[in-house]
C-alpha positions as CSV (number, residue, x, y, z in Angstrom):
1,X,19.8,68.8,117.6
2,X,21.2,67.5,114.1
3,X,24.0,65.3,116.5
4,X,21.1,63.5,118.7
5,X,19.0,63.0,115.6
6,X,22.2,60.9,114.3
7,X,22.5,59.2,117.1
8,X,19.1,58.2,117.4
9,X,18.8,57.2,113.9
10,X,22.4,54.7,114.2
11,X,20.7,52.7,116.6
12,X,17.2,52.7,115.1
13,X,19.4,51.2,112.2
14,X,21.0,48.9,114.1
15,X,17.3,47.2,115.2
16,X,18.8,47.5,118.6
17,X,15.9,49.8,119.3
18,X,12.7,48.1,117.3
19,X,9.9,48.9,118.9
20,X,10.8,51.3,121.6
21,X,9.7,54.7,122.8
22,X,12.6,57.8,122.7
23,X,11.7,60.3,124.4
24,X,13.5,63.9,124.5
25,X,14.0,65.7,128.2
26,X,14.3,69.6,127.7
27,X,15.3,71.1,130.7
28,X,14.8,75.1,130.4
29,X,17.0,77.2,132.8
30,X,15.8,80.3,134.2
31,X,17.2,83.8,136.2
32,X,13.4,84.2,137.8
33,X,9.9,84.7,137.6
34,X,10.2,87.1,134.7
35,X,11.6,84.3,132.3
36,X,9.4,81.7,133.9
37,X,6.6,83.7,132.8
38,X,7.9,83.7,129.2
39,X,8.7,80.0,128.9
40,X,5.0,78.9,130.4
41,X,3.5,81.7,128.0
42,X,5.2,79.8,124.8
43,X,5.1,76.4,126.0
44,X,1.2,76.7,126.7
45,X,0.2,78.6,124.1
46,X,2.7,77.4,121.1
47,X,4.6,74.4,121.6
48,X,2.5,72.0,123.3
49,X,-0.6,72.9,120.3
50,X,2.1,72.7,118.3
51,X,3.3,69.5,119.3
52,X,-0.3,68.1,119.5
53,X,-0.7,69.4,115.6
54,X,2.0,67.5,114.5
55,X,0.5,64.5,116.2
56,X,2.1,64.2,120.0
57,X,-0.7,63.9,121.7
58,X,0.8,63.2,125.9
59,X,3.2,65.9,126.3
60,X,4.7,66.6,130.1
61,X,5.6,69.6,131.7
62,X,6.8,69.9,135.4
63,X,8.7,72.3,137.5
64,X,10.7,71.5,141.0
65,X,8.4,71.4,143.8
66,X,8.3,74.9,146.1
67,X,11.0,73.7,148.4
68,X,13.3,73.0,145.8
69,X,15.9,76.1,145.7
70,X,15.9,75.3,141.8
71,X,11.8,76.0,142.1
72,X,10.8,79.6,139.5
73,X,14.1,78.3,137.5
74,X,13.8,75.4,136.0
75,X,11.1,73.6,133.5
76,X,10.9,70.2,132.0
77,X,9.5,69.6,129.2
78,X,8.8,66.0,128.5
79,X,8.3,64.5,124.8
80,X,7.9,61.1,123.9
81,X,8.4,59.7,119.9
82,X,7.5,56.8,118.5
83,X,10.5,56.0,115.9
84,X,13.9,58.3,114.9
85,X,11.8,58.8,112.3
86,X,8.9,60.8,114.4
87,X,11.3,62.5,115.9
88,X,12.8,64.4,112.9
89,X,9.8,64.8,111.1
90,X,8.1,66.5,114.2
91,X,11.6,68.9,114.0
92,X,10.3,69.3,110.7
93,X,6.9,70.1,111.7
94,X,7.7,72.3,113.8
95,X,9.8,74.6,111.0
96,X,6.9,73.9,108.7
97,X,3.8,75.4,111.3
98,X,3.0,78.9,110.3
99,X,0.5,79.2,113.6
100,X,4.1,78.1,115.3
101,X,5.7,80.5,113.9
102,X,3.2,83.6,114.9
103,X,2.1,83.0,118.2
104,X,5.5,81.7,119.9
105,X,7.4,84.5,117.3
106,X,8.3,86.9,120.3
107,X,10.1,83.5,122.0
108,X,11.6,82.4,119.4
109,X,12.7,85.9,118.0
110,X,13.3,87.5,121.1
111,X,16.5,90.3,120.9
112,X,19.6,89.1,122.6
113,X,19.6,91.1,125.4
114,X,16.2,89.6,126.5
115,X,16.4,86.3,126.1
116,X,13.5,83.8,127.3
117,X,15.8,81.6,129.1
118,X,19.3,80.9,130.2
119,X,20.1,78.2,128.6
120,X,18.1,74.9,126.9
121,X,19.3,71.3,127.7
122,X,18.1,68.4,125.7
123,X,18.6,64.8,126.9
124,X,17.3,62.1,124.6
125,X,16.4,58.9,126.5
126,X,15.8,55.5,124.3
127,X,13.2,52.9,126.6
128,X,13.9,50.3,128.3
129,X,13.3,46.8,126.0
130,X,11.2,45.4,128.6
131,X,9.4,48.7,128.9
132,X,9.6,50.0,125.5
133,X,6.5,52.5,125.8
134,X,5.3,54.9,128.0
135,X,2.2,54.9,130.4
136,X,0.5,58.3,131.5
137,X,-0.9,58.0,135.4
138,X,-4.4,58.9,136.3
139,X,-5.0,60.7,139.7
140,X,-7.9,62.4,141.3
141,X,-5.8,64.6,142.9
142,X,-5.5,68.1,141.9
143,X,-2.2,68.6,139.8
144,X,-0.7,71.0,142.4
145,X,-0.6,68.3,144.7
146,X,1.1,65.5,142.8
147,X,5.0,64.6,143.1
148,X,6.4,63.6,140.2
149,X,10.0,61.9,140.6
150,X,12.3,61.8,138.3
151,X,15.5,59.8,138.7
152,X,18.6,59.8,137.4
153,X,21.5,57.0,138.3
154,X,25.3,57.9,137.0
155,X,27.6,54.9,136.4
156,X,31.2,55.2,137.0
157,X,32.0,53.1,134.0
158,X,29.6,51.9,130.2
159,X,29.4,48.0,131.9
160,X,28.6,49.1,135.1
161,X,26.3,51.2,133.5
162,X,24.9,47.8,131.4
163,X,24.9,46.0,134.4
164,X,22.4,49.1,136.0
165,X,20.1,48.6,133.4
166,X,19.7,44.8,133.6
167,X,18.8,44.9,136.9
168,X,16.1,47.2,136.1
169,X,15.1,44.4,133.4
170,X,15.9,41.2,133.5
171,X,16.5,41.8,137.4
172,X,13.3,42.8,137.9
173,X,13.4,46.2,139.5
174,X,11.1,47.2,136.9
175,X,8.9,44.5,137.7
176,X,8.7,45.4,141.7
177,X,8.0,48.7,140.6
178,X,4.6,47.8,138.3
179,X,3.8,45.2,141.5
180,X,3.9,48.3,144.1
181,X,1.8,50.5,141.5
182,X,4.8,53.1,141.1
183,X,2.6,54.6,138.2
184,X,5.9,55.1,136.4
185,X,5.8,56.8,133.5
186,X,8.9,55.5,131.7
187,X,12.4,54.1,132.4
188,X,15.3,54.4,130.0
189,X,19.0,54.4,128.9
190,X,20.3,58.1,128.2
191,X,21.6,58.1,124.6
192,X,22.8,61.2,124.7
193,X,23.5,63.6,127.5
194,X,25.6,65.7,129.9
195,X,25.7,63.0,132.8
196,X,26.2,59.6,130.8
197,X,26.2,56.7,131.7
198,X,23.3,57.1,132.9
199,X,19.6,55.7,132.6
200,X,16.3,57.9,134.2
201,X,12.5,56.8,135.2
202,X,9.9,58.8,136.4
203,X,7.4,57.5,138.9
204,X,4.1,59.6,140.1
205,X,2.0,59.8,143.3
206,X,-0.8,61.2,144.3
207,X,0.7,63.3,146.7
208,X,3.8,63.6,148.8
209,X,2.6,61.0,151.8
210,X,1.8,58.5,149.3
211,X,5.5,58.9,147.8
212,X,6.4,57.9,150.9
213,X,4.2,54.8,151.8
214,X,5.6,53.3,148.1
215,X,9.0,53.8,148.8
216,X,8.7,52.6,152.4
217,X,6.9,49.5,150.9
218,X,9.8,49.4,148.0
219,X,12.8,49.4,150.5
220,X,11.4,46.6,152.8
221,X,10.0,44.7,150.0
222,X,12.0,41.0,150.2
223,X,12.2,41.2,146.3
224,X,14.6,44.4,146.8
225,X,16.0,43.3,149.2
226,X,17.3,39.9,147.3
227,X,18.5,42.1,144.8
228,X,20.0,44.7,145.9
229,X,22.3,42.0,147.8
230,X,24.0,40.7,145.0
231,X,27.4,40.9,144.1
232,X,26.8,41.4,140.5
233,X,25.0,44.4,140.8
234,X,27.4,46.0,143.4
235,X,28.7,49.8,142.5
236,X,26.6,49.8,139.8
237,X,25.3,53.3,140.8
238,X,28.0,56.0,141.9
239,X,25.4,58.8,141.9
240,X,21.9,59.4,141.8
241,X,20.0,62.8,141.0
242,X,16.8,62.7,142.9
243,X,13.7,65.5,141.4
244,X,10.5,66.2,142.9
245,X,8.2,68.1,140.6
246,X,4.6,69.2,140.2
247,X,3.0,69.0,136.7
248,X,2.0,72.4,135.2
249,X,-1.4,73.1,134.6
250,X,-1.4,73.0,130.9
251,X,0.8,69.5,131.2
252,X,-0.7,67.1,129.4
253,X,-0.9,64.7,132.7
């Protein structure tokens, strides 16, 4: 955690991040229900009040949709930060809440032989300049039957990477996304990861049909197709990591 707080804090210095939302991606890996169990327990009942103490107030939590064969073992945890600065003083925070501390103390003390999880992976994800802050969607539609996709597009090489990342911005990917009403949540760079280079964006629908109808309107749109025809942004993509998830009920959206 130290190591991405460094990072973070390098480019905030820099100014090459003025301005723009980081947000952290904690994926929690499970063996089963049992686990899955212990993880919603403490993220319901002490991190996310926890979180919201400290003053995060839009805090995401989604889990792979039934189908998924990763469904009952895996949880995201979504948590979006203003500055560096945020970020290590809600680390802080956190260390510092004595309600923390007591109700989440049999997940974070938990013997070694019955551990809560797996493992923990933390991905910290610095917004794109030209959209440097999040949005939270608003459905009517029950949380249970929202889709939630979350993207990820590997780069075989940094400048292809770069050149991924402009077409998103000054390409205007982004741009047919907020036209088609994507209701995307973010999109950004990975600044520190297991998969660099890589950026991810997380769009939300209603439902699984109307993730459909977008993307059908997306693909035939003559604005993607115009750009994803030229040369310049050929190969910039050499895999992408495709997530459907439903938000928790105790996610903040």
């Amino acid at each position: 955690m130290a190591f991405i707080a460094i990072i973070a804090l390098l480019l905030s210095n820099s100014g090459f991040a003025k301005g723009r939302d980081y947000y952290q991606l904690q994926v929690y890996r499970l063996n089963g229900k049992v686990q899955e169990e212990k993880v919603d327990n403490f993220l319901k009942n002490a991190y996310l009040p926890a979180l919201h103490r400290a003053g995060i107030k839009t805090v995401g939590v989604f889990k792979p949709i039934e189908s998924d064969t990763t469904a009952g073992k895996r949880v995201f945890v979504w948590i979006p930060f203003t500055s560096t600065d945020h970020f290590t003083k809600t680390l802080e925070a956190l260390d510092k809440d004595s309600e923390y501390q007591k109700v989440g103390a049999d997940f974070l003390g938990a013997p070694f032989d019955m551990a809560p999880f797996v493992r923990k992976e933390s991905i910290l994800l610095l917004a794109f300049h030209l959209t440097p802050n999040f949005v939270v969607p608003s459905f009517p539609t029950p949380k249970a039957d929202r889709i939630y996709e979350l993207r990820s597009y590997e780069s075989a090489t940094e400048n292809l990477h770069k050149k991924k990342v402009q077409m998103f911005n000054e390409g205007g990917e982004c741009a047919l996304f907020k036209t088609l009403n994507f209701n995307a949540v973010f999109f950004a760079q990975v600044i520190s990861g297991s998969t660099m280079p890589n950026l991810m964006y997380l769009t939300t629908f209603a439902d699984m049909a109307a993730r459909t109808a977008h993307w059908d309107s997306f693909k035939n749109h003559p604005d993607w197709k115009k750009l994803s025809g030229m040369a310049e942004y050929k190969n910039t993509v050499s895999k992408s990591v495709i997530l459907f998830l439903h938000p928790a009920d105790y996610s903040d959206f």
